[in-house]
C-alpha positions in Angstrom: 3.3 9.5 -6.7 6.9 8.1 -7.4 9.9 10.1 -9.0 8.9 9.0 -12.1 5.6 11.2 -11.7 8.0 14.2 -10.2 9.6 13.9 -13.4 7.2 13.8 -15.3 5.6 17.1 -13.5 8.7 18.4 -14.1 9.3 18.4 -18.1 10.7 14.7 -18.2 9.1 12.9 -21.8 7.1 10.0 -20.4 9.4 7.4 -22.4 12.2 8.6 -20.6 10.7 8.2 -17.0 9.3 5.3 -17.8 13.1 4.1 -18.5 15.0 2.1 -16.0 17.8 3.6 -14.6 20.6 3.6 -17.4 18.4 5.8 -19.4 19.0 8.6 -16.9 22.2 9.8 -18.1 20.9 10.0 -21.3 18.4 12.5 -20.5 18.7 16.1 -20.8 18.6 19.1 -18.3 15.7 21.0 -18.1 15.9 24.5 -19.4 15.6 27.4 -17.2 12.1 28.4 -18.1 10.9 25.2 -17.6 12.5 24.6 -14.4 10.6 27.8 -13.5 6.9 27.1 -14.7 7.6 23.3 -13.1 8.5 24.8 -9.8 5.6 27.2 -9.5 3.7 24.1 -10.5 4.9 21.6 -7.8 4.6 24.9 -4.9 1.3 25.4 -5.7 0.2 22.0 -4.9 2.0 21.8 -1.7 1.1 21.7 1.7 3.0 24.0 4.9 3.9 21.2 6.6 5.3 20.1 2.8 7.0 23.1 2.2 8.4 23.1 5.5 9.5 19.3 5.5 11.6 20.5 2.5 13.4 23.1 4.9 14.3 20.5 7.5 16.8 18.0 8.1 15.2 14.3 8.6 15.3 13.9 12.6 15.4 10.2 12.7 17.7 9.1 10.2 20.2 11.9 10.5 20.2 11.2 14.2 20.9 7.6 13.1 23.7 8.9 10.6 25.6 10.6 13.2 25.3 7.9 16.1 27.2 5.4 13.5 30.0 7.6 12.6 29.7 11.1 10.4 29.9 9.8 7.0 30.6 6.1 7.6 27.3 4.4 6.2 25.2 6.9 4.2 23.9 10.6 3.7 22.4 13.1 5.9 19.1 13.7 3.8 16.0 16.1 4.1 13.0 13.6 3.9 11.9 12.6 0.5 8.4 14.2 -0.4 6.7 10.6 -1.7 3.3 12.1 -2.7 4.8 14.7 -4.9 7.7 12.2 -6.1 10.2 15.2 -4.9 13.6 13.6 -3.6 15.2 14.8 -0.5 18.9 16.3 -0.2 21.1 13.8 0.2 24.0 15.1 1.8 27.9 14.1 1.9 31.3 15.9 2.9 34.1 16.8 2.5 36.9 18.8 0.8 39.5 15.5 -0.1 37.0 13.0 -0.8 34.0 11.6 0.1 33.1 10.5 3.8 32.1 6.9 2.9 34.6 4.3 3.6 36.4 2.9 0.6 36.3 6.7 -1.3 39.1 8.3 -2.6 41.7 10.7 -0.9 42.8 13.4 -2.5 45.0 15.7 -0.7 43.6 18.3 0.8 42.4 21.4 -0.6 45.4 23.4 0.7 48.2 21.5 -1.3 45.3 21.3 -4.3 45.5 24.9 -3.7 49.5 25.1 -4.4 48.9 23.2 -7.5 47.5 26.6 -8.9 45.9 24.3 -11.5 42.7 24.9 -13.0 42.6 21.7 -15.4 43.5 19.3 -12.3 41.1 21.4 -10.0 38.0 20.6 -12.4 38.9 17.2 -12.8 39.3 16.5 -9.1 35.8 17.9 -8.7 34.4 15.6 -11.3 36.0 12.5 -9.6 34.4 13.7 -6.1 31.3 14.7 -7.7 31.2 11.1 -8.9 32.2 9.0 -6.1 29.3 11.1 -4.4 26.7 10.3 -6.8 27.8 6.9 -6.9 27.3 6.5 -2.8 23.8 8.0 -3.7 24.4 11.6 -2.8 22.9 14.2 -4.8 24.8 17.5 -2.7 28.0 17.9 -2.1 29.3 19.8 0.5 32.9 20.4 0.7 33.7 23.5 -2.0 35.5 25.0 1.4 37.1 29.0 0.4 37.3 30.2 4.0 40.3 33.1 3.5 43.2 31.4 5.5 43.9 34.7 7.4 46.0 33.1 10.0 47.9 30.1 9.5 47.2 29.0 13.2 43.6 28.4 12.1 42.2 24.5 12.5 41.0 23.9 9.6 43.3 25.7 7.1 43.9 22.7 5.6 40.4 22.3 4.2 40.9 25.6 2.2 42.8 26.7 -0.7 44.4 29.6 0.3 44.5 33.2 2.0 44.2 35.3 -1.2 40.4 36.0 -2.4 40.9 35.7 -6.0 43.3 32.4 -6.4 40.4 31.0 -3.7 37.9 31.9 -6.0 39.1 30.8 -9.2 40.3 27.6 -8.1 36.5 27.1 -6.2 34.9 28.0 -9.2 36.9 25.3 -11.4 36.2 22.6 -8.6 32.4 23.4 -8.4 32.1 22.7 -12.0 33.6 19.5 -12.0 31.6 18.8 -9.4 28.2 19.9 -10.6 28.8 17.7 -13.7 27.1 15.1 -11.1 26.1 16.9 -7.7 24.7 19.6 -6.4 27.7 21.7 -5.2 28.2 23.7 -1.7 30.1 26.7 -1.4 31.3 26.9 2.6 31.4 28.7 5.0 29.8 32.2 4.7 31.9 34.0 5.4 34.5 35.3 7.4 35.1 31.8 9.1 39.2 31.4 10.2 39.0 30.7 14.3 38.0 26.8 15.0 38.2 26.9 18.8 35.6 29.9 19.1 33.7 29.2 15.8 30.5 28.9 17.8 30.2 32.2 19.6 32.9 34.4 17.9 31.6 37.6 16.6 34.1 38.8 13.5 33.7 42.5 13.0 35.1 44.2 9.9 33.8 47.3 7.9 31.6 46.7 5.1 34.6 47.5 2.5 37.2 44.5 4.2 34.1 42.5 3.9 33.3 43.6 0.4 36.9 43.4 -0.9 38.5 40.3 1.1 35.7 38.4 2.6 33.0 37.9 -0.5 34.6 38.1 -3.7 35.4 34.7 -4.2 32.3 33.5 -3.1 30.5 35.9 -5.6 32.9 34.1 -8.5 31.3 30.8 -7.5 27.7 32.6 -8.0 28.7 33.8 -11.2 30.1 30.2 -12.1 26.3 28.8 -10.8 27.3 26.8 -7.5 23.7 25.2 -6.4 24.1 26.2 -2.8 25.9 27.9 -0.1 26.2 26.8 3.5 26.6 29.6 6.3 29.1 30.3 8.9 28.8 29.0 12.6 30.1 32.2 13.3 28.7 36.0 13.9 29.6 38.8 11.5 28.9 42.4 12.6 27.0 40.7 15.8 24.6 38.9 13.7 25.1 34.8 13.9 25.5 34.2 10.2 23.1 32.2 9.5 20.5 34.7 11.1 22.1 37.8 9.1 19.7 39.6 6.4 22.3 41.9 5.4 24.5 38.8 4.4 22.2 36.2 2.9 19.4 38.3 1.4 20.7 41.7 0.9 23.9 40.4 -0.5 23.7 37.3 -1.7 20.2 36.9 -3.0 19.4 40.2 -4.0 22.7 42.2 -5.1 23.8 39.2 -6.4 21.3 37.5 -7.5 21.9 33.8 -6.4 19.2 31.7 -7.2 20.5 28.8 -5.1 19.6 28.3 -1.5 21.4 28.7 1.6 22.2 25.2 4.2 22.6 26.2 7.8 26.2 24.9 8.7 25.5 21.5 11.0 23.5 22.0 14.5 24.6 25.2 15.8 24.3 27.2 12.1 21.1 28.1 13.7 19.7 29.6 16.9 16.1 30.7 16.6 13.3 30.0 14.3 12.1 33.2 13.0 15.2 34.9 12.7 16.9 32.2 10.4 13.9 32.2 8.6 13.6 35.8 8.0 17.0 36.1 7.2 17.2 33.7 4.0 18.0 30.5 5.8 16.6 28.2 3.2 17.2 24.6 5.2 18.5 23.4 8.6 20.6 20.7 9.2 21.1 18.0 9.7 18.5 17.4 12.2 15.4 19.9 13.0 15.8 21.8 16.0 14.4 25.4 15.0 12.6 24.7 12.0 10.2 21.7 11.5 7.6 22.2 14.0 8.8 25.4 15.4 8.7 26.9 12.1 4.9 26.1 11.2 4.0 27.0 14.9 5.3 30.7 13.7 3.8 31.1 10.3 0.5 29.9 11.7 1.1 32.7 14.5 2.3 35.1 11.9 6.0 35.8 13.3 7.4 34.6 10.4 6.2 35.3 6.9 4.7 32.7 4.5 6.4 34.6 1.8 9.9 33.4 3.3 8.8 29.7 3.3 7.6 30.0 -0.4 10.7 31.5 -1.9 13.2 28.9 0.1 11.4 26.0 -1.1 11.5 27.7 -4.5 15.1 28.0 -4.4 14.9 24.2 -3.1 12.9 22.6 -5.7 14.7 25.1 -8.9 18.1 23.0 -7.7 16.9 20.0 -7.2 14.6 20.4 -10.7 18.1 21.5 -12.3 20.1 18.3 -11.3 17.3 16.3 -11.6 18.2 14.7 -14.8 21.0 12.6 -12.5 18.6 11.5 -9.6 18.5 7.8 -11.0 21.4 8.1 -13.9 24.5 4.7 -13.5 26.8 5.5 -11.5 29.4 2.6 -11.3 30.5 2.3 -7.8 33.4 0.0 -9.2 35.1 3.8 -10.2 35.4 4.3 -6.6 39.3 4.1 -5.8 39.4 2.9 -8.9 42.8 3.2 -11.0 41.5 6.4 -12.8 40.7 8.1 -9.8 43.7 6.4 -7.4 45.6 8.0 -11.0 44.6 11.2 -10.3 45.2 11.5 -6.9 48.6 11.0 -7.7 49.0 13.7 -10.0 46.9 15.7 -7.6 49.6 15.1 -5.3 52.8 15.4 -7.1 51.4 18.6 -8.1 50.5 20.3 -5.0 54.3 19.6 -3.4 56.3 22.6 -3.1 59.8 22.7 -3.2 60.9 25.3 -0.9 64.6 25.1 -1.0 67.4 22.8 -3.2 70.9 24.2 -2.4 74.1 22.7 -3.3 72.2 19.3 -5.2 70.7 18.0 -2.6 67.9 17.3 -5.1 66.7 15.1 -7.0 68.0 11.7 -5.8 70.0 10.4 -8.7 73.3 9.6 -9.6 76.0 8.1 -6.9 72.9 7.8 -3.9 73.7 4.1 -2.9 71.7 4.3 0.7 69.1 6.4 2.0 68.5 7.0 5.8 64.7 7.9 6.6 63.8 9.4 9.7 60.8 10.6 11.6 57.3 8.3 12.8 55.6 10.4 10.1 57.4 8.7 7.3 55.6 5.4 8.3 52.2 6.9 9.3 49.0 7.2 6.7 49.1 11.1 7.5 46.2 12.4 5.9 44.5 15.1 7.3 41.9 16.2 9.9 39.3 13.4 11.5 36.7 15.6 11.4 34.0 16.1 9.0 36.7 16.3 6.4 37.3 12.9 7.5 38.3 10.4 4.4 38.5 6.9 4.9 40.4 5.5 1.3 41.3 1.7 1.0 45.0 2.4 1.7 47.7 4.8 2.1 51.3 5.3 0.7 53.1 6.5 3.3 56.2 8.6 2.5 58.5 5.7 3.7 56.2 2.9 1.5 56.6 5.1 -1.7 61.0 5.7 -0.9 61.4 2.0 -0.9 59.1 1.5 -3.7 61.3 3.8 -5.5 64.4 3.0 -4.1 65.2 -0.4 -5.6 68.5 -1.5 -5.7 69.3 1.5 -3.1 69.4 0.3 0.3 66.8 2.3 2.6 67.5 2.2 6.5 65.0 3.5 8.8 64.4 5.0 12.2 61.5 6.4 14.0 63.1 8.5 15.8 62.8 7.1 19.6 66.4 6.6 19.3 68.3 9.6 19.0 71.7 7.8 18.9 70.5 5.4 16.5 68.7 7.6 14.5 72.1 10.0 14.0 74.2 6.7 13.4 72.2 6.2 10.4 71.9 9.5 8.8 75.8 9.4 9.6 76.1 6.2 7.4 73.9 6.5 4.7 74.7 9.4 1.0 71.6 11.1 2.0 69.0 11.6 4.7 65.2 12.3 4.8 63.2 13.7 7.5 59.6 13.7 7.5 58.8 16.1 9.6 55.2 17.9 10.5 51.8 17.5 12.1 48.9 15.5 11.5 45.7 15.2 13.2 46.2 15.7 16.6 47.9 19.4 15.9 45.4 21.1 13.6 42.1 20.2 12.8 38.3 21.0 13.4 37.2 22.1 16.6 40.4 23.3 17.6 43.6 25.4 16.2 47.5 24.9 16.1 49.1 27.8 18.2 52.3 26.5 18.0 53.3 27.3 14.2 56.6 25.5 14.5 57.5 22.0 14.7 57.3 19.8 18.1 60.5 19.6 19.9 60.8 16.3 19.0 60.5 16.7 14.9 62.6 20.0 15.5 65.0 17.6 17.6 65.1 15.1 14.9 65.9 17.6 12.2 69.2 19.1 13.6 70.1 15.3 14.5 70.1 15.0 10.4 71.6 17.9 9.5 74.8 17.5 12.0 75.1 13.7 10.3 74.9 14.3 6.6 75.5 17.3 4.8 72.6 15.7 1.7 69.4 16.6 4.7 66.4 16.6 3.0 63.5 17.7 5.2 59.5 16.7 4.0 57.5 18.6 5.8 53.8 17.5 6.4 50.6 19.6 7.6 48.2 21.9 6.5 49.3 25.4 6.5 52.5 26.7 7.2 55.2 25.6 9.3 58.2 28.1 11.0 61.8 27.0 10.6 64.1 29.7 12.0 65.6 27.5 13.7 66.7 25.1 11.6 66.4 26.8 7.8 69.7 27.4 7.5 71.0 24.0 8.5 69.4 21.2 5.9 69.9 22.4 2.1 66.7 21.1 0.9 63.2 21.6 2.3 59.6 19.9 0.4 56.2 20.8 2.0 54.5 17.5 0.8 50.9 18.8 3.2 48.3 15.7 3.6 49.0 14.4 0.2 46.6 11.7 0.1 46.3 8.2 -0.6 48.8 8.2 -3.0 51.0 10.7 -1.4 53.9 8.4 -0.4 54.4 7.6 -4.6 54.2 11.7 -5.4 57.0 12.2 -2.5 59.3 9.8 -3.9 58.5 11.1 -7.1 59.6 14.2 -6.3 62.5 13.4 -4.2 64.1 11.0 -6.9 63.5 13.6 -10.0 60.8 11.2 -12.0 58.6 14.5 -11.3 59.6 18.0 -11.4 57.6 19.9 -8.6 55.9 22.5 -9.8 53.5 23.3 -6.6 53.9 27.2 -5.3 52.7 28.5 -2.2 49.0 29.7 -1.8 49.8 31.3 1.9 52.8 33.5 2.9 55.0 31.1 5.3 56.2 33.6 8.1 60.0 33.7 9.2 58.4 33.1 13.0 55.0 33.7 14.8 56.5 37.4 16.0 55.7 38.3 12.2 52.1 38.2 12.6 49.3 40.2 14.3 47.9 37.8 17.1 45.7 34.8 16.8 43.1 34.7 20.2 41.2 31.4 19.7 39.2 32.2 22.6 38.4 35.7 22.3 34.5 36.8 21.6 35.1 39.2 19.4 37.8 39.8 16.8 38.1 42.8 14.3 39.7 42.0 10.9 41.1 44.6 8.7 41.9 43.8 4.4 45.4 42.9 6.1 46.5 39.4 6.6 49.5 37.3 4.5 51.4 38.8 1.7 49.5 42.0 2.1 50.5 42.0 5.6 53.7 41.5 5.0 53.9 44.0 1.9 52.4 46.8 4.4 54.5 46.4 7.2 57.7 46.3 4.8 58.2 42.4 6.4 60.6 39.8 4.6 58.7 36.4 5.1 60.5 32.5 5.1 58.7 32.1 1.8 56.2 34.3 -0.2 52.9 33.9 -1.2 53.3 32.7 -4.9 56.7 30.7 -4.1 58.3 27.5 -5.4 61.1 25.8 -7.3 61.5 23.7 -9.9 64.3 20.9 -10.9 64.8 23.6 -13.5 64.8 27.6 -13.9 62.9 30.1 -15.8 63.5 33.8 -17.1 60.7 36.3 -17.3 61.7 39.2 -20.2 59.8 41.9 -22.7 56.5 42.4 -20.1 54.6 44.9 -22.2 50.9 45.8 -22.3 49.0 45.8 -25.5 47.3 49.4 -24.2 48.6 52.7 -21.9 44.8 53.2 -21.3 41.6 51.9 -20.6 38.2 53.4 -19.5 36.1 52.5 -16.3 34.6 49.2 -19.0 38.1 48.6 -20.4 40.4 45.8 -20.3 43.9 45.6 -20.2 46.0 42.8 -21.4 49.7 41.9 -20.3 52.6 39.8 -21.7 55.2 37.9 -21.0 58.3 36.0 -22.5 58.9 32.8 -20.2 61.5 30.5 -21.0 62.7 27.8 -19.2 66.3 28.0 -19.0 67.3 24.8 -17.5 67.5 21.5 -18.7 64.5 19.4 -17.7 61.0 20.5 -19.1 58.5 21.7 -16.3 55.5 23.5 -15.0 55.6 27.4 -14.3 53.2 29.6 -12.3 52.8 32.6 -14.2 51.3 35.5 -11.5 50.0 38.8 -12.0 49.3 41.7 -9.6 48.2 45.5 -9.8 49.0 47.6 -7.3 47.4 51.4 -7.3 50.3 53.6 -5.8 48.4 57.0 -6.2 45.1 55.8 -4.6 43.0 58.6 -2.5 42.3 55.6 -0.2 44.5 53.2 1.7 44.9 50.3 -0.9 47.5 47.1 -0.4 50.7 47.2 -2.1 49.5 44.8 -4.8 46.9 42.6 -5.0 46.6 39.0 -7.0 44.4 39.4 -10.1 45.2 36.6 -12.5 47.4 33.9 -13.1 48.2 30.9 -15.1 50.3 27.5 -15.2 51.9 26.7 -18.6 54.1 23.8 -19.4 57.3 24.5 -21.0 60.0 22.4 -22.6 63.5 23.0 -21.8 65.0 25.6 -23.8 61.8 26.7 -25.0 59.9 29.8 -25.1 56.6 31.0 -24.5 54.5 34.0 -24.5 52.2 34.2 -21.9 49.1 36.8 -21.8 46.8 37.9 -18.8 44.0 40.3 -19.1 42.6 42.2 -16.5 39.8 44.5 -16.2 39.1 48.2 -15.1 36.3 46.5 -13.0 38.5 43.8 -11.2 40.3 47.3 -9.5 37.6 49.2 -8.2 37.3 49.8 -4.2 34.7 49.6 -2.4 33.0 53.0 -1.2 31.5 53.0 2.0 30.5 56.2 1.6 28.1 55.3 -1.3 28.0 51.7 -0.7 29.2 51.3 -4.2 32.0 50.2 -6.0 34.4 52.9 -7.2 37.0 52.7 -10.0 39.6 55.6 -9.3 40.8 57.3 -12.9 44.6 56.8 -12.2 47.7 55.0 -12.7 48.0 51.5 -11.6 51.3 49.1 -12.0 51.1 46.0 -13.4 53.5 43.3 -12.0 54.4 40.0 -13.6 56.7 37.0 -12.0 57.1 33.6 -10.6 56.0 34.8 -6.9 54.7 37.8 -4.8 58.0 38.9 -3.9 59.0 41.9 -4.7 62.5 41.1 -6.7 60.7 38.1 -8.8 58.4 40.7 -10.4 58.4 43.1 -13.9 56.4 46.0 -13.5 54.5 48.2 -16.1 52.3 51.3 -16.0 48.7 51.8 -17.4 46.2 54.2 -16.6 42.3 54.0 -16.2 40.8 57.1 -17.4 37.2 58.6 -15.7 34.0 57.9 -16.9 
């Protein structure tokens, strides 16, 4: 039996799947019923060793894979069930772009993250989704909304943010983009934020910090219908994560209903057989180590239930039997780093960068700027992000120093490394302006390992104060994943950009920016901390760490701390007024819904992008509640001089705690303040009072 005959078994007309390939795009999903009677269907006339092959990574070829380079050559698969015509997982990474050389970059999901953009977050997806398909993948694994609770963490740059509902929102807009081609992957689950002691870490928390800051966004992404989840290499509550019923079957499948199924994170997801199994581990990969073999041994000697097999290769087969309408659709591999994706990258990228600071002009570029100086070995390095299994390898790169002189034309562009500190300060002495690019790449943060030091090397710190002392126009790009202290140096340059890993068209977006052909729009999806002394403590090696529902602006709210930057923050090339915040209701019961709104206008004299941010705070709460929490947002465009009226709703629901006590959710009948600005700091925001009556 062929895939053909698996489509056929599975709903497909017989014209259509005797088609060639073009006709698969043109045929249509199956319906839910269907995919149901189809997949009792196919179970019933498998096997153990069958179901079980279905639940396992392929030994021998994933072996192969990973001996020639993660990602280089082709996908890390679960075998292919030829006497059924049931296709294996096909497997690629990551979070910027596929793993296959030639794909394109995007920048990473942290400055996709300060784009705040919904529109641009689907589209991204689809492009990824795409290139995946294209490279003959049919999963996708890299829908990464890991809070960012400390910014020393590795791999922060593969996430979007540290707040649970702008990580959810934005994962749910990328997953369905995405699932327009692929089988999408929310990652990891959950509580994942050390790199160095991801592998034996036990995270403990309460079940209402897990409840409230830990699951929400991945529960959006259940809502939205993500295909899979993949667990945590860590312990939660002293349970390995991918061994923890309370997580993966109490929670996810049965609270929530998820009818996906669940992918051990790579080799060390899993520790035992029965365990994993009974737990709601639904595959292991990439290769078998506890499953396989070891899995049949222990349903033939009744340790681990045959039930548990069946309804993981049901959840297996109902995916696959969804997406299956694109298992042989065209897919032109010619898109790949094609202009319309090598487009969009560029947009990703000018909107992701963040301009922190712009004092006295010293942005854009424009009139009078005759020479530039550009200093810093970043400026002339392809600086795009981690080497790990995030790892992109694109065509080419725009470095920051390609896309200046690009830009520049007629301006003269001089530049120095930085080996030379005397030459370096005679040409930021002799040029109308000077940029530093400034920052860390792969060898400070990444997977496997975290960045303790949050400030910049000596050197790059060195290099800065060098530029500042010469010219009074210092412009300082900052690149990295997360953020980056400055107290010692803030004060000194008058304009700061955090540019992060932009991609492989990041060097065009940075001189877009830096000359005024685009107005950044990009705000902050972490607080940025005025030093490390801010925070609570970061142990990277420790074996257990308790977390609390307190980490970045929260933290910062509670402890009554002014950060560098706030969560929410960024400026434009132009300047915008909030006025008349009302609410369209005083009250609302426990299934009500409250919306607020907004006059922007944009004051200035360019036209631009604002990031319109909402939070509730609950000041009279009988529990211990943060400050004020993020619950909707929204980016509009807006014309200079014009006016707009912009409207968020939220819901009684999205403010209910979570009660230990009853292990439910609780919606306290009070009064709750609604706050409305361009950031989370306190000064930017409106406030307005409305109160949630009882039941």
């Amino acid at each position: 039996m062929d895939r053909r005959d698996f489509l056929k078994t599975a709903g497909v007309g017989a014209a259509v799947a005797a088609a060639p390939g073009a006709m698969w795009a043109k045929t249509a999903a199956l319906g839910r019923d269907e995919i149901e009677e189809r997949v009792r269907e196919l179970l019933g006339k498998m096997s153990l060793s069958e179901k079980i092959k279905q639940m396992s990574g392929n030994v021998i070829a994933n072996t192969i894979h990973f001996a020639q380079g993660y990602g280089k050559v082709h996908t890390v698969n679960t075998p292919d069930n030829k006497r059924l015509g049931i296709p294996g997982i096909r497997f690629i990474d990551g979070p910027r772009g596929i793993n296959i050389e030639g794909s394109t970059c995007f920048p990473v999901a942290m400055a996709r993250g300060a784009s705040w953009d919904l529109d641009l977050m689907r589209r991204v997806g689809g492009a990824m989704g795409y290139e995946a398909r294209a490279w003959g993948a049919n999963y996708f694994g890299g829908v990464c909304i890991n809070v960012l609770r400390h910014p020393s963490w590795g791999r922060s740059q593969e996430t979007f943010g540290e707040d649970p509902h702008h990580l959810g929102v934005l994962g749910v807009a990328e997953t369905k983009g995405l699932q327009d081609h692929v089988m999408a992957c929310a990652k990891h689950f959950t509580a994942n934020s050390i790199d160095l002691s991801r592998h034996y870490v036990d995270v403990r928390m309460d079940e209402r910090t897990l409840r409230e800051v830990y699951l929400p966004h991945y529960k959006m992404c259940v809502d939205a219908g993500v295909a899979s989840f993949m667990s945590a290499y860590n312990q939660l509550n002293g349970e390995l994560c991918g061994h923890n019923h309370h997580l993966l079957t109490d929670i996810l499948k049965n609270e929530w209903g998820f009818p996906g199924f669940v992918v051990s994170d790579f080799t060390l997801g899993v520790k035992a057989t029965v365990p994993a199994a009974k737990a709601g581990l639904d595959v292991e990969m990439p290769s078998t180590m506890y499953y396989g073999p070891r899995l049949k041994a222990a349903v033939k000697q009744g340790k681990a239930p045959l039930a548990a097999i069946d309804q993981a290769v049901t959840r297996i087969l109902r995916e696959k039997l969804r997406f299956i309408h694109l298992e042989d659709a065209a897919y032109d591999r010619k898109k790949i780093a094609g202009p319309e994706h090598v487009a969009l990258a560029r947009e990703a990228a000018e909107k992701s960068i963040v301009l922190l600071k712009n004092e006295s002009g010293a942005l854009p570029l424009q009139d009078g700027i005759k020479s530039i100086a550009v200093l810093g070995e970043l400026a002339d390095t392809g600086n795009i992000g981690d080497h790990g299994s995030s790892v992109v390898r694109p065509p080419y790169v725009i470095t920051a120093l390609a896309g200046i002189r690009q830009r520049a034309g007629a301006i003269k562009v001089m530049y120095e490394a930085g080996a030379d500190p005397a030459a370096a300060e005679k040409a930021a002495a002799g040029a109308d302006a000077v940029i530093v690019v400034a920052g860390c790449d792969y060898r400070d943060e990444g997977e496997g390992f975290d960045r303790v030091r949050l400030s910049l090397s000596d050197r790059h710190e060195k290099l800065v104060r060098i530029a500042a002392g010469a010219n009074p126009r210092a412009v300082v790009v900052l690149e990295g994943g997360g953020a980056i202290t400055m107290e010692g140096w803030r004060d000194k340059v008058p304009a700061i950009v955090m540019a992060w890993y932009p991609g492989m068209e990041g060097g065009t977006a940075i001189a877009g920016v830096l000359f005024g052909d685009v107005n950044p729009s990009g705000k902050l999806p972490a607080a940025w901390p005025e030093s490390a002394d801010q925070l609570f403590p970061f142990d990277n090696k420790a074996k257990t760490v308790q977390y609390d529902r307190y980490h970045g602006y929260r933290w910062f709210d509670k402890k009554g701390l002014e950060p560098a930057f706030p969560f929410g923050h960024g400026l434009s090339y132009t300047q915008y007024k909030y006025s008349n915040l009302r609410l369209d209701r005083e009250r609302i019961g426990p299934d009500g819904k409250v919306t607020a709104s907004v006059d922007v206008t944009n004051t200035g004299g360019r036209d631009g992008e604002e990031i319109v941010q909402l939070y509730v705070g609950a000041p009279g709460s009988k529990v211990d509640r943060a400050i004020k929490e993020l619950k909707a947002f929204t980016k509009i465009k807006l014309a200079a001089g014009d006016t707009k009226t912009v409207s968020l709703q939220v819901s009684a629901k999205d403010l209910a705690y979570f009660n230990q006590d009853t292990n439910a959710w609780e919606i306290e009948p009070l009064e709750y303040r609604i706050l409305v600005g361009p950031s989370s700091r306190a000064e930017d925001l409106m406030g307005a009072g409305f109160k949630i009556s009882g039941a």
